[in-house]
Structures are given as C-alpha cells and as structure tokens.
C-alpha positions in Angstrom: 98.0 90.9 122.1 96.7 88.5 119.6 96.7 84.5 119.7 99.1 82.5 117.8 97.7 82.0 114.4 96.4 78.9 113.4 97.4 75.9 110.9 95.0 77.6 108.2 96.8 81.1 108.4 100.2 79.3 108.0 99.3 77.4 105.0 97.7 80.5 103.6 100.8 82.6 104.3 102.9 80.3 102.7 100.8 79.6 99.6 101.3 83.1 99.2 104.8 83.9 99.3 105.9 80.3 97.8 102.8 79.7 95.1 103.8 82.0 92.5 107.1 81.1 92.3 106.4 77.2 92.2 104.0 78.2 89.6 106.3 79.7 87.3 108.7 77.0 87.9 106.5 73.8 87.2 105.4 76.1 84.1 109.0 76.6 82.9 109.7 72.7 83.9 107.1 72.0 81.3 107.4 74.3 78.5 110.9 73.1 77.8 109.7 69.4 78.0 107.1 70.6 75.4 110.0 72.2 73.3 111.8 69.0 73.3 109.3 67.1 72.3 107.9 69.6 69.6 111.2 70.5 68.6 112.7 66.7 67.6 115.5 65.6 65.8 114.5 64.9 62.0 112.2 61.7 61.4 111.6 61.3 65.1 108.4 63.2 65.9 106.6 62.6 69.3 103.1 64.2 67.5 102.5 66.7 70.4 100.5 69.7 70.1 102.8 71.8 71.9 101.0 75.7 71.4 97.4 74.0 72.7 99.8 72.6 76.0 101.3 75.8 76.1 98.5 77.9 76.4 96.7 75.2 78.9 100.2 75.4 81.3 100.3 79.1 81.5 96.8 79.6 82.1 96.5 77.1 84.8 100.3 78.5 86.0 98.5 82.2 85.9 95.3 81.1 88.3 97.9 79.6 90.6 100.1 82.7 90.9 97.0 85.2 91.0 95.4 83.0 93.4 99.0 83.2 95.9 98.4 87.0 95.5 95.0 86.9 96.9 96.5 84.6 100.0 99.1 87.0 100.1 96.6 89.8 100.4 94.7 88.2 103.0 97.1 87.1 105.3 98.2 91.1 104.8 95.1 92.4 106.0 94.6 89.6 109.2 98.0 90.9 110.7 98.3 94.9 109.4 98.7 96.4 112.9 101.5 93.8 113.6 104.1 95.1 111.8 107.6 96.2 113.4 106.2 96.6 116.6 103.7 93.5 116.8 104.8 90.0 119.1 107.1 88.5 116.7 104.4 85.7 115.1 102.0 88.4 114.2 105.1 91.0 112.7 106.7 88.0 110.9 103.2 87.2 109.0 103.0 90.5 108.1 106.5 90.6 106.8 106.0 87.2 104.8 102.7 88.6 103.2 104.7 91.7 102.4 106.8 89.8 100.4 104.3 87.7 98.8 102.8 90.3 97.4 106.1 92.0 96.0 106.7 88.7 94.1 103.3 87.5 92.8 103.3 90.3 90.0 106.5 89.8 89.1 106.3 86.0 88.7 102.8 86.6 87.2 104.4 88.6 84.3 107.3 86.1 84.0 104.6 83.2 83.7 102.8 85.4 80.9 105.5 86.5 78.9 107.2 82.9 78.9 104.0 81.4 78.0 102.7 83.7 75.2 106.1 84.0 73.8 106.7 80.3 73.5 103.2 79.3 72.3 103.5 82.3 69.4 106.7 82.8 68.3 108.5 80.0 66.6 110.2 77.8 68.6 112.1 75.7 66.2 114.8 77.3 64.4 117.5 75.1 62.5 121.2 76.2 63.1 
C-alpha cells in the first residue's frame, strides 16, 4: 500500500488531463479575436498582424498541450500497478492520467490544424 500522493502529483495530474484542452481553448479564444480584428468592417482597420499572432498563439498553445502529455505520462508511470485493483487514490490517478493522455493528441492536432489553417488560408472573404 502506497501513501496518499502529494500536492505536487495532484497539480501534475491535473495539468495533464485539463492543460491541453485549456490550451486549445485560450488558442481558439484568441484566434477569433485576431479574425475580428484583421477581418474589419471597410475603413476601420485595427493594423494587426494577425498571421505573425497566429503563428506565436499556436506555437505557445502546442508547448502547452505537449507539455500536459508529458505530465500525463508521468503521473502514468508513478501509479501503473494501481490500476482497477489499487486503494482508490492510487487507481483514480491512474485513471485520470489515462485520460490525459487519450486527449492530449487529439487537442494537440485540433490546436495545429486551427492554427495553420487560420494563419494560411485566407481568412477574409466578402459575401
């Protein structure tokens, strides 16, 4: 039987299962304030390099989500004999990093395409 884990593991697990996604999120928040500002009624222009943002967003937003995965993977490998059959701290860490290591990839690819694909395709189109 293992002893409770600490402050530290808890804010690692839940970096990991909750960093990508806030990642992606804060990165979505802020490519469409980007658009809106790049993207501005005629004669009103707020002089914003939007693609240069872009690229500076979803690279930081990237770091942040790969980084969750690597605090995903850790707390993974501190509790892998605790799965189903662990005292229910230890199991319930090692479900959580489970999980945080489903989503990082997936949120990682979101944050990617959404980035790249706003930054280089264009974003303005008149209707």
């Amino acid at each position: 039987m293992r002893a409770r884990p600490g402050l530290g593991q808890a804010a690692l697990l839940w970096f990991g299962v909750f960093g990508a996604p806030v990642a992606w999120t804060l990165q979505h928040l802020t490519g469409f304030i980007l658009s809106e500002a790049t993207c501005d009624e005629a004669g009103r222009t707020w002089n914003v390099h939007s693609d240069t943002w872009t690229f500076a967003v979803t690279g930081v937003a990237a770091l942040a989500a790969c980084a969750a995965g690597v605090a995903a993977v850790l707390t993974f490998r501190a509790h892998r004999g605790e799965d189903s059959h662990g005292d229910p701290p230890g199991a319930r860490y090692y479900f959580l990093a489970v999980i945080g290591m489903a989503i990082t990839p997936l949120f990682l690819a979101m944050i990617l395409m959404s980035g790249l694909g706003s930054a280089l395709l264009n974003g303005c189109p008149q209707s």
